[in-house]
N, C-alpha and C positions, 0 to 999 in steps of 0.2 A: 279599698277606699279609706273612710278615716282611722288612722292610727294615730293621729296629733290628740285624741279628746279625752278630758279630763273626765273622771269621776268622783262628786261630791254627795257624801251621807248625811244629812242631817240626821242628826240623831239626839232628841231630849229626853232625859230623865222625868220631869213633870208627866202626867198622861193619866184623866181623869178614871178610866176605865182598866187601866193597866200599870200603875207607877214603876218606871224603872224596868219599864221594857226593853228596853237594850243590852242590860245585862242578864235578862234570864235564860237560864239553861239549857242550850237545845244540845240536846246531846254531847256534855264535855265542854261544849264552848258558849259564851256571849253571843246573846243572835247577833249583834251588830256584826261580830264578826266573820259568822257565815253570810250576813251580805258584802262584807267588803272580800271576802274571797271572793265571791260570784261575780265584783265588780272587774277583777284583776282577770278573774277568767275571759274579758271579756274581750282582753288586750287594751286598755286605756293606758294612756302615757303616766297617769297618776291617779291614785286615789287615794283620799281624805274624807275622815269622816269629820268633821263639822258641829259640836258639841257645847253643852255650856256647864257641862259638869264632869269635874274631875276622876269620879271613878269610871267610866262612860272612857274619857283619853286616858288614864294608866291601863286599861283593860285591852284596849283597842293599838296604844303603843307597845304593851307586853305580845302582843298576837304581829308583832312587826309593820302594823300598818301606820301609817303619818295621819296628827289631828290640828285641826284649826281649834281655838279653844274661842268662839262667839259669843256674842251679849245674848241677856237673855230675855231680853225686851223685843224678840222679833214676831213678828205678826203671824207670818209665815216659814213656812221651810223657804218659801223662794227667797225671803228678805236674807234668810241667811245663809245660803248660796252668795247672794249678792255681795256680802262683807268678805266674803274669803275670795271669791273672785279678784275684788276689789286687794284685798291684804296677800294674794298672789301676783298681782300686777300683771294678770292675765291679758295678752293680746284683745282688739278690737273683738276677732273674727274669731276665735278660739272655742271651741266647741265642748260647754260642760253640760254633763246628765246628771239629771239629779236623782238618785236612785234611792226611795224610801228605808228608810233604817230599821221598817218593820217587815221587809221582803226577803227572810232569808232563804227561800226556793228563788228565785228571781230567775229564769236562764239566762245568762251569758251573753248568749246568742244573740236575746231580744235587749240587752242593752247596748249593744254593739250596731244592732240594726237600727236604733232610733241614732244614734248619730251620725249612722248615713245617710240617713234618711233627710237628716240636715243639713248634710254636706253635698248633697247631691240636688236640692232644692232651694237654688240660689233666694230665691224672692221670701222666702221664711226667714223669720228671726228666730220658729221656737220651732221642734218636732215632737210629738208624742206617737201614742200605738194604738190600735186597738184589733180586735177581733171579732169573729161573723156571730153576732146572735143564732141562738138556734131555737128557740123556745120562746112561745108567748109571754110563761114566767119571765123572763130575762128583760123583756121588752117593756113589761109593765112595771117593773120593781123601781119603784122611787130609788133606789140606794144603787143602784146600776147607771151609770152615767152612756150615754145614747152619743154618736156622733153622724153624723153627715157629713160627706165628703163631695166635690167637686171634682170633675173627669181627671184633672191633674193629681187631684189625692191630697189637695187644702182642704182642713175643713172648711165647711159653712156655718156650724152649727154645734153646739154642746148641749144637753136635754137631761133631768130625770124621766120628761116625757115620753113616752112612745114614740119617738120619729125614727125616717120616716112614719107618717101613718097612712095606712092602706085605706083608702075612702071605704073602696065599697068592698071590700074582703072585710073589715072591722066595722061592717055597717050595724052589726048585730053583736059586737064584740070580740072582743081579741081575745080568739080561742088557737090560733096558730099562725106561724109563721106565714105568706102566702110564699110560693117560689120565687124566686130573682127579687123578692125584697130588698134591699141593698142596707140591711142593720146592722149596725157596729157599734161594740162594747165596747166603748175608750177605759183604756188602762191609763195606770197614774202614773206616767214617769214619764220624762219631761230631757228635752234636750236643748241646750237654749246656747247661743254668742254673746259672748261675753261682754261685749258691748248692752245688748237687748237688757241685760239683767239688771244693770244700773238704770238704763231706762224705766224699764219695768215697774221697780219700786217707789218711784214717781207717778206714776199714772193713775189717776180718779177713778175707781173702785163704781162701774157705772148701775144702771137699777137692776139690768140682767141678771149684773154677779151679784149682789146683794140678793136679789130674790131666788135666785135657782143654786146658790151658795157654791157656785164653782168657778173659781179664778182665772181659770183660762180665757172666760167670757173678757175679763176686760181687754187682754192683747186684740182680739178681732172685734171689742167694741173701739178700740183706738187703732181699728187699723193695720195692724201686725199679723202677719201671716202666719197660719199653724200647719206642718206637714203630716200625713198620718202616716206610720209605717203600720202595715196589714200583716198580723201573723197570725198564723193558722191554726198555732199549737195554746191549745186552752191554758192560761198560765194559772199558778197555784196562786191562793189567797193569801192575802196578808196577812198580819196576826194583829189582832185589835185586843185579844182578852183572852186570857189563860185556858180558856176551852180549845182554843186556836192553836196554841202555842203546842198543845199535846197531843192536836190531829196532826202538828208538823214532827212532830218527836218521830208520831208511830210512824208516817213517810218518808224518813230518814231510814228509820229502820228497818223498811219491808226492802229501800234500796239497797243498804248494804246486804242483807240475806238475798236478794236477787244477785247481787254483784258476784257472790261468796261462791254459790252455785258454780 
């Protein structure tokens, strides 16, 4: 299925919690750069990382990958997908993922899947992922983003909330999953037509996304279909802050000594 789809990195240097994340050291290289490998792995026609600072593109061009160089006035990482889209003169229908700059375990696999997942779900403009909840904890944590899906596999729904919620299994409190719950942990990467994108960055920011602070609310509060792809394999965390970055070091390395073996 898709092999036309692009791969866009946004990747900024700013970052309240971590500055200059993109070039710190995972073992020998620039993380950005082990996501933009991971992104190549995945088979995309291209991949770009998308940046608004120059050591961030000499780092990312020394490692042989191509960079769009963006303003830095963007809202979002969507807004600046949207200019390089736009400054590629990307077809209508053309299918770019946007793969966080801060995922450098990301499997391959699953960004490869969310653009099928695109391309195979006409009535979508955007695709993302998620995965099966297993744990009360998981369900309940504000900072875990919840999704609901419809028998076709559109969302209905983006939550920090517990949804679904189990009326009377949670009548006393969510102390466990109940069985055939149908709960899913929407992951953050994003597969959008190229077209959608410029739309996108027009569209009034409605009370949902302001209040539940997640952006995808606006496409299904205006209407725009979301597809989910379903994967089964628990994916690694992002890295937000330097304690992160060196649980990703030691994971690297217990791979390579497994590999070694």
């Amino acid at each position: 299925m898709a092999s036309n789809f692009v791969v866009i990195i946004p990747a900024r240097y700013a970052s309240s919690r971590f500055p200059g994340k993109p070039l710190a050291d995972l073992n020998g290289k620039p993380m950005v750069v082990h996501v933009a490998e991971r992104a190549r792995g995945s088979g995309a026609a291209e991949v770009v990382v998308a940046t608004d600072h120059q050591g961030i593109a000499d780092a990312v061009r020394s490692a042989g990958f191509d960079v769009e160089m963006t303003r830095r006035d963007h809202a979002s990482g969507t807004d600046r997908l949207a200019e390089v889209a736009a400054l590629r003169r990307y077809g209508a229908r053309r299918i770019v993922v946007n793969v966080q700059g801060d995922e450098p375990l990301i499997a391959s696999a699953l960004i490869r899947q969310v653009a099928e997942s695109l391309e195979a779900h006409r009535k979508a403009g955007i695709a993302t992922a998620a995965h099966p909840i297993g744990s009360a904890h998981e369900l309940t944590d504000a900072n875990i983003v919840k999704v609901v899906l419809d028998r076709e596999g559109y969302a209905l729904y983006f939550s920090r909330a517990p949804i679904p919620y189990a009326r009377d299994a949670f009548a006393k409190g969510i102390r466990a999953i109940p069985r055939g719950l149908p709960a899913y942990r929407h992951l953050g990467i994003y597969a959008y037509r190229a077209a959608l994108l410029q739309e996108f960055t027009r569209l009034e920011p409605p009370a949902i996304e302001r209040s539940e602070a997640l952006e995808q609310l606006r496409a299904l509060a205006h209407g725009i279909r979301i597809s989910v792809a379903i994967t089964k394999r628990a994916p690694h965390a992002g890295i937000d802050t330097p304690a992160d970055l060196a649980r990703a070091r030691r994971h690297l390395q217990r791979s390579r000594a497994f590999l070694r073996r």
